[in-house]
C-alpha positions in Angstrom: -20.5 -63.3 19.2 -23.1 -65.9 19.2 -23.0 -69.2 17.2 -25.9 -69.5 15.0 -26.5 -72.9 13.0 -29.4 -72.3 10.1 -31.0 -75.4 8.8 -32.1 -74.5 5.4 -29.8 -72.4 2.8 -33.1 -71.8 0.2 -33.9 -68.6 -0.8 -34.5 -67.0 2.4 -32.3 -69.4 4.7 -29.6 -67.8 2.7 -30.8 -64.6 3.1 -31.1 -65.4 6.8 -27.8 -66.6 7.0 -26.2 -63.6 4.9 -27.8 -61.1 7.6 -27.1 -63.2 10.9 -23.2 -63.4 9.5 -22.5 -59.7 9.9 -22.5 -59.7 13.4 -22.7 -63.6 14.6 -20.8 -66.7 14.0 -22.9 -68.5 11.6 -23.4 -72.0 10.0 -25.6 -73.1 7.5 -26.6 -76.5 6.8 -28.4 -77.7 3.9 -28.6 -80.9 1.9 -27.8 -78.9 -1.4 -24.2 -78.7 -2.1 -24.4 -76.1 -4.8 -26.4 -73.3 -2.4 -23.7 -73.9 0.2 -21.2 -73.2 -2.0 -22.5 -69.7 -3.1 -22.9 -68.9 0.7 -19.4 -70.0 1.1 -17.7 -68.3 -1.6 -19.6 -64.9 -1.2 -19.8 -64.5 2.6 -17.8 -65.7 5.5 -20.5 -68.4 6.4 -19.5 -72.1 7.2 -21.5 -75.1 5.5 -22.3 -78.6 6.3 -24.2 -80.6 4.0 -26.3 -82.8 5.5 -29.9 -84.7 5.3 -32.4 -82.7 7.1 -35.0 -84.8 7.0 -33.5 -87.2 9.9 -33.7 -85.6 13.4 -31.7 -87.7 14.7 -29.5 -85.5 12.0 -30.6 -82.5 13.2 -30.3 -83.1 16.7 -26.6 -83.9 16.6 -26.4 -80.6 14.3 -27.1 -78.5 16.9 -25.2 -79.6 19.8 -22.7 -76.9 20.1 -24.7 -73.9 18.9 -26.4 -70.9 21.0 -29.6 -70.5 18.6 -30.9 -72.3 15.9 -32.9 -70.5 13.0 -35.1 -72.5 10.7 -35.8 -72.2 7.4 -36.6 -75.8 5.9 -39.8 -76.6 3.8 -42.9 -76.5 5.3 -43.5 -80.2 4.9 -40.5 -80.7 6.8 -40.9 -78.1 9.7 -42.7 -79.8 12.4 -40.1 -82.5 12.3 -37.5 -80.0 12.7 -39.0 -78.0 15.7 -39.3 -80.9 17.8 -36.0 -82.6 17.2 -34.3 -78.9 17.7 -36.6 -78.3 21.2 -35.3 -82.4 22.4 -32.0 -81.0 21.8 -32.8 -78.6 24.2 -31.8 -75.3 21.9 -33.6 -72.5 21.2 -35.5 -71.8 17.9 -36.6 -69.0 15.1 -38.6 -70.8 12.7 -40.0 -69.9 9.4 -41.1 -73.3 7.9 -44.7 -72.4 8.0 -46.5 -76.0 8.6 -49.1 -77.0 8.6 -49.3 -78.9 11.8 -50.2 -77.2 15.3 -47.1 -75.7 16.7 -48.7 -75.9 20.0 -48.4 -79.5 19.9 -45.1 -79.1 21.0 -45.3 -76.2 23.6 -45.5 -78.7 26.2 -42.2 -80.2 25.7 -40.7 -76.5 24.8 -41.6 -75.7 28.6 -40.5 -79.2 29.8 -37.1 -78.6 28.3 -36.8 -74.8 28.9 -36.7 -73.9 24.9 -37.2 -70.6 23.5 -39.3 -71.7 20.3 -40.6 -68.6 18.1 -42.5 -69.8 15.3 -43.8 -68.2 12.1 -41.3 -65.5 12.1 -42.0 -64.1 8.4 -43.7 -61.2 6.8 -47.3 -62.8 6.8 -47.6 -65.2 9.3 -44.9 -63.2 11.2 -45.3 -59.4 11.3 -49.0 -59.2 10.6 -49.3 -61.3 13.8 -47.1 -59.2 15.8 -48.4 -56.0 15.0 -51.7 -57.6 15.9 -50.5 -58.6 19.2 -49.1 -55.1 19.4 -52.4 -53.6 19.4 -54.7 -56.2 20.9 -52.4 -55.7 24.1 -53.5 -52.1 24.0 -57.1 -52.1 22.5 -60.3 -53.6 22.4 -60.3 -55.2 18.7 -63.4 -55.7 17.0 -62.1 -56.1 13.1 -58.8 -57.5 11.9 -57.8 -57.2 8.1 -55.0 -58.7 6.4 -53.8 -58.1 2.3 -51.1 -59.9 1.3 -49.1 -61.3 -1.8 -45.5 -61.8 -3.6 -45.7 -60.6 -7.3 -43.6 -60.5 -9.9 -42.8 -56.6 -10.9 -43.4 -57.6 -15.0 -46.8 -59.0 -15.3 -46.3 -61.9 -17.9 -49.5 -63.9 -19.3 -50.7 -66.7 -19.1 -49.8 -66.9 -15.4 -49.5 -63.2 -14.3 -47.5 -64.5 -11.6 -43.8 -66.2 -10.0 -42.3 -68.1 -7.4 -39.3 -67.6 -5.4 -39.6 -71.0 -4.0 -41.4 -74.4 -5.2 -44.7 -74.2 -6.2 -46.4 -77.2 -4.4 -46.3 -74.3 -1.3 -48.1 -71.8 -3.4 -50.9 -74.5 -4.9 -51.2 -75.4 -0.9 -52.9 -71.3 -0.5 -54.9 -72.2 -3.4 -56.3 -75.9 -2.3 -56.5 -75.7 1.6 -59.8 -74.6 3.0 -59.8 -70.8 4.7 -60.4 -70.6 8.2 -61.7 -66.6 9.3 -63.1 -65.4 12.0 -66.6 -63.7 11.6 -69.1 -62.3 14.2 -67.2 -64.2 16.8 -66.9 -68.1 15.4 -64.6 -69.8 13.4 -66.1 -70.4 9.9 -64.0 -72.1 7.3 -64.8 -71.0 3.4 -63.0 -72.6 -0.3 -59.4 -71.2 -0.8 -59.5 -68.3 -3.7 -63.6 -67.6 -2.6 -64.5 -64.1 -1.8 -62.8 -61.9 -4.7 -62.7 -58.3 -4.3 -60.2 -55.8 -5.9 -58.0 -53.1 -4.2 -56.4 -50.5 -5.8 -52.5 -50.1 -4.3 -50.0 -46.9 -5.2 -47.5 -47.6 -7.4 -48.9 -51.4 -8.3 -52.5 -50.6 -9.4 -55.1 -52.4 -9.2 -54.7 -56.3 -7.3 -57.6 -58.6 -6.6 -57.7 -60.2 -2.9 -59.2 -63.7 -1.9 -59.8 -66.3 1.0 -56.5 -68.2 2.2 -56.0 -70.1 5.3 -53.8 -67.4 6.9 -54.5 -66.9 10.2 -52.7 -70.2 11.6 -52.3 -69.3 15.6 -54.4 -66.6 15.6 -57.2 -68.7 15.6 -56.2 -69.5 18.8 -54.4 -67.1 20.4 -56.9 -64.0 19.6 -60.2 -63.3 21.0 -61.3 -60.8 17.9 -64.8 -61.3 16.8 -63.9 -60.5 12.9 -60.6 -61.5 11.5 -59.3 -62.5 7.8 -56.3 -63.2 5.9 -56.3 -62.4 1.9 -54.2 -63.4 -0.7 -52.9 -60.8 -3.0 -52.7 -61.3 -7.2 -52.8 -59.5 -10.3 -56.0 -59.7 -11.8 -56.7 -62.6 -13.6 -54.4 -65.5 -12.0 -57.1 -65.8 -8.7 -59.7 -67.7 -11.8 -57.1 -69.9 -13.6 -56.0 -71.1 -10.1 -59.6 -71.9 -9.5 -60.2 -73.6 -13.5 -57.0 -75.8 -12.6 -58.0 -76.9 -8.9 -61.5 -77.7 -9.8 -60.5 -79.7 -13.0 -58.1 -82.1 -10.0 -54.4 -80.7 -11.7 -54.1 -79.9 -8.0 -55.2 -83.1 -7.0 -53.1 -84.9 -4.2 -55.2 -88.8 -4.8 -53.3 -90.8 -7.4 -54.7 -91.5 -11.0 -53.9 -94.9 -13.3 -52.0 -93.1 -15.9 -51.0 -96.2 -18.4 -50.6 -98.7 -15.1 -48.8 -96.0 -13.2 -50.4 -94.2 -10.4 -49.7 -90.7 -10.3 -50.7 -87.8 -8.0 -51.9 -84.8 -10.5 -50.3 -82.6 -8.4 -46.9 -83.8 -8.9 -47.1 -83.4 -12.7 -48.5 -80.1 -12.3 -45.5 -78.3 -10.3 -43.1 -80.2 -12.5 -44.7 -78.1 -15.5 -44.9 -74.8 -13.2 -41.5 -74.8 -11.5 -40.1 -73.4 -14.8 -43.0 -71.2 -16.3 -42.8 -70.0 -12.7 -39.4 -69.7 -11.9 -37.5 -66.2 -11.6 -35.0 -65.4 -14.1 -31.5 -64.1 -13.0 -32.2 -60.7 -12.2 -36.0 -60.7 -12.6 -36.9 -58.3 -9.7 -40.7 -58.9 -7.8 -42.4 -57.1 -4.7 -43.9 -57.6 -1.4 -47.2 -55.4 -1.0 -49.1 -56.1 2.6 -51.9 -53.8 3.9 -53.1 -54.2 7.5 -55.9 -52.7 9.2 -57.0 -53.0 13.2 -59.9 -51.4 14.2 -61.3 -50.8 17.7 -61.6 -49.3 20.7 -58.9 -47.6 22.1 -59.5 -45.5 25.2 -62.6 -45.1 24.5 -62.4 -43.8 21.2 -62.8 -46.0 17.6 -59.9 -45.7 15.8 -58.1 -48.2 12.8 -54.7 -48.8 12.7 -53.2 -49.1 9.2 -49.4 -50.6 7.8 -48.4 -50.4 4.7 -45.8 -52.5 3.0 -44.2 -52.4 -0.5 -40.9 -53.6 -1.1 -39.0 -54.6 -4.0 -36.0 -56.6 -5.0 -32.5 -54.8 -3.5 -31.0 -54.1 -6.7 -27.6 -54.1 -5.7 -27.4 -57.0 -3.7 -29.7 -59.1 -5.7 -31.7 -60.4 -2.7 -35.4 -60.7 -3.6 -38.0 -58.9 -1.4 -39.6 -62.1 -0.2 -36.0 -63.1 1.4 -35.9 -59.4 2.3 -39.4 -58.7 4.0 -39.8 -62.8 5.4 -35.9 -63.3 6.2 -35.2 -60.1 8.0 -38.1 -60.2 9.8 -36.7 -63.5 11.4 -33.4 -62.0 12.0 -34.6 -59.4 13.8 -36.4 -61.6 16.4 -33.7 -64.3 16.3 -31.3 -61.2 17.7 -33.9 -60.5 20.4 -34.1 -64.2 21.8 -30.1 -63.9 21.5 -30.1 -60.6 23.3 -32.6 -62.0 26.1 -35.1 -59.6 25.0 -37.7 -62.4 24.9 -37.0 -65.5 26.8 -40.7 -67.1 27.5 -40.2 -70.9 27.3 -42.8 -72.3 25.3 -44.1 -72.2 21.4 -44.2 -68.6 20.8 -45.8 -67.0 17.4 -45.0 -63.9 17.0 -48.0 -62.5 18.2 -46.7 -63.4 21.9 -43.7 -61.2 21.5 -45.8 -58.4 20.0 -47.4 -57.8 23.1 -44.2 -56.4 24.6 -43.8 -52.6 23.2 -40.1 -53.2 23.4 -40.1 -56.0 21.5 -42.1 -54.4 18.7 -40.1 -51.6 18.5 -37.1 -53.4 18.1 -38.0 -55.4 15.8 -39.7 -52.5 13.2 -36.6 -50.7 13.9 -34.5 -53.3 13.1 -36.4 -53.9 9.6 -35.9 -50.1 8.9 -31.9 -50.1 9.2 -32.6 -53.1 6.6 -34.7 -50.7 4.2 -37.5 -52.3 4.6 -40.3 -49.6 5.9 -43.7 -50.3 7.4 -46.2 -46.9 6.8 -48.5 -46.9 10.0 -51.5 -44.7 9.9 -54.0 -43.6 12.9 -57.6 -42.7 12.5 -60.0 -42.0 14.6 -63.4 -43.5 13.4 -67.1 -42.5 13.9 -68.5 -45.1 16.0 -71.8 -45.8 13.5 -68.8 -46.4 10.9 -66.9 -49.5 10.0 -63.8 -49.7 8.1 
């Protein structure tokens, strides 16, 4: 039994922590005494409450533990990585930020660290199904859907949060970087609408986010993209408030006080946003690599849609984002991958092993990829 220490007890840390429990001796750690003490009442998971935003914190935190997950706030992730690699532990992060993880790859090698980085659903699994297939293909187009959703479609918003929404109003303010005809190009967030019609869901309409992250590095594909997924509707009252500055980050004079827009703005949509007890939402991701593949065009397709787990009340985002971090935190555990360095998932998807484990893993958990083959006729694109 290994000891596990997870930084973060939000909604997926706790998720994270839940899962890692069942087999692992696990601590979580959060500055929130009230989410530690649901974890500790339910589920035989020990707490420390403490300031994550000090390394020096985090780096005495982690002293006596085999693996450290990571599950803080994107704002706060970067931080955390490197004062977790100084301390010489491994890592499984899903903080998502915004900073270049391989920043620190030089010092992950230098101190002989495991550090697996944006280990969700989407970064996460569309990267390692990517590096799955680049490893075994020539790729020419690389297509990414994806989007959280409430199930109950509720105006004005047609849309909630399971987490603050200052990280959803980042997808809708920060320019998206794709990949077309070989060079980087970067396009506004929410541009390029187009509508895709999805079993069971209907109809959703997809636009430009900056999604790729380290596959704009790590990937030599001529045509890649990452979309957003919404209910119809949402994509244009995002746009009305960004471009009328409610998603602002400068400061206005508001009667002598400066105030960021921004600030006001997610203090009025943390509650029309917010989940109610029992409110169930989805996860719906479509992927689709197309190629060559011994010599022959074919497209690879995965399918997701999950939805809350009833009986246990976890929500599919901690489902589909927190189990996919689980499964690879039990791989670096297990030895399974053990490259030194800043590794996103893309790395470890390269390894047919690895990928198995990992999908297999997700489908004891109930939560089920569909993969489609196709050949394709070469004068045809997807």
């Amino acid at each position: 039994m290994a000891k596990i220490i997870v930084l973060g007890a939000g909604l997926v840390g706790r998720a994270i922590a839940v899962d890692l429990a069942k087999k692992h001796d696990t601590t979580s750690v959060d500055i929130d005494a009230s989410a530690l003490a649901a974890l500790q009442k339910d589920f035989d998971i020990k707490t420390v409450q403490a300031d994550l935003s000090d390394p020096a914190v985090i780096k005495k935190l982690v002293a006596d533990f085999d693996l450290v997950v990571g599950a803080v706030p994107g704002f706060m992730g970067f931080a955390t990585v490197k004062a977790v690699i100084e301390a010489g532990k491994n890592i499984v992060d899903i903080s998502f930020f915004p900073e270049d993880a391989f920043e620190l790859d030089a010092l992950a090698k230098e101190k002989g660290v495991v550090a697996a980085v944006d280990c969700g659903v989407a970064p996460g699994m569309s990267n390692l199904i990517l590096g799955y297939h680049n490893a075994r293909m020539k790729i020419d187009r690389f297509r990414c859907y994806v989007g959280g959703l409430p199930q109950v479609r509720t105006k004005p918003y047609e849309y909630k949060a399971p987490f603050s929404p200052i990280d959803v109003i980042e997808e809708y303010t920060r320019p998206a970087r794709l990949v077309e005809n070989g060079a980087v190009v970067t396009k506004p967030a929410l541009s390029e609408p187009e509508f895709l019609d999805f079993d069971d869901i209907g109809t959703l309409e997809a636009f430009n986010t900056d999604g790729l992250r380290t596959l704009l590095l790590t990937m030599d594909i001529p045509n890649m993209a990452e979309k957003t997924l919404r209910y119809p509707g949402h994509r244009e009252l995002m746009a009305v408030f960004r471009d009328s500055g409610f998603f602002s980050r400068t400061p206005i004079d508001v009667d002598g006080a400066n105030i960021r827009p921004i600030d006001v703005t997610t203090k009025l949509l943390f509650p029309a946003w917010k989940l109610e007890p029992g409110e169930e939402e989805l996860t719906v991701m479509k992927i689709a690599v197309e190629g060559l593949e011994n010599d022959q065009s074919k497209v690879y397709t995965y399918d997701l849609l999950d939805r809350t787990d009833a009986a246990t009340q976890t929500s599919s985002m901690a489902r589909t984002t927190g189990y996919a971090c689980t499964a690879i935190a039990n791989l670096v555990l297990d030895g399974g991958f053990a490259k030194p360095g800043i590794n996103p998932p893309e790395f470890i998807g390269r390894d047919a092993g690895c990928y198995k484990k990992i999908f297999d893993y997700l489908e004891e958990r109930g939560v089920h990829y569909h993969k489609q083959e196709k050949a394709l006729d070469p004068k045809k694109s997807l």
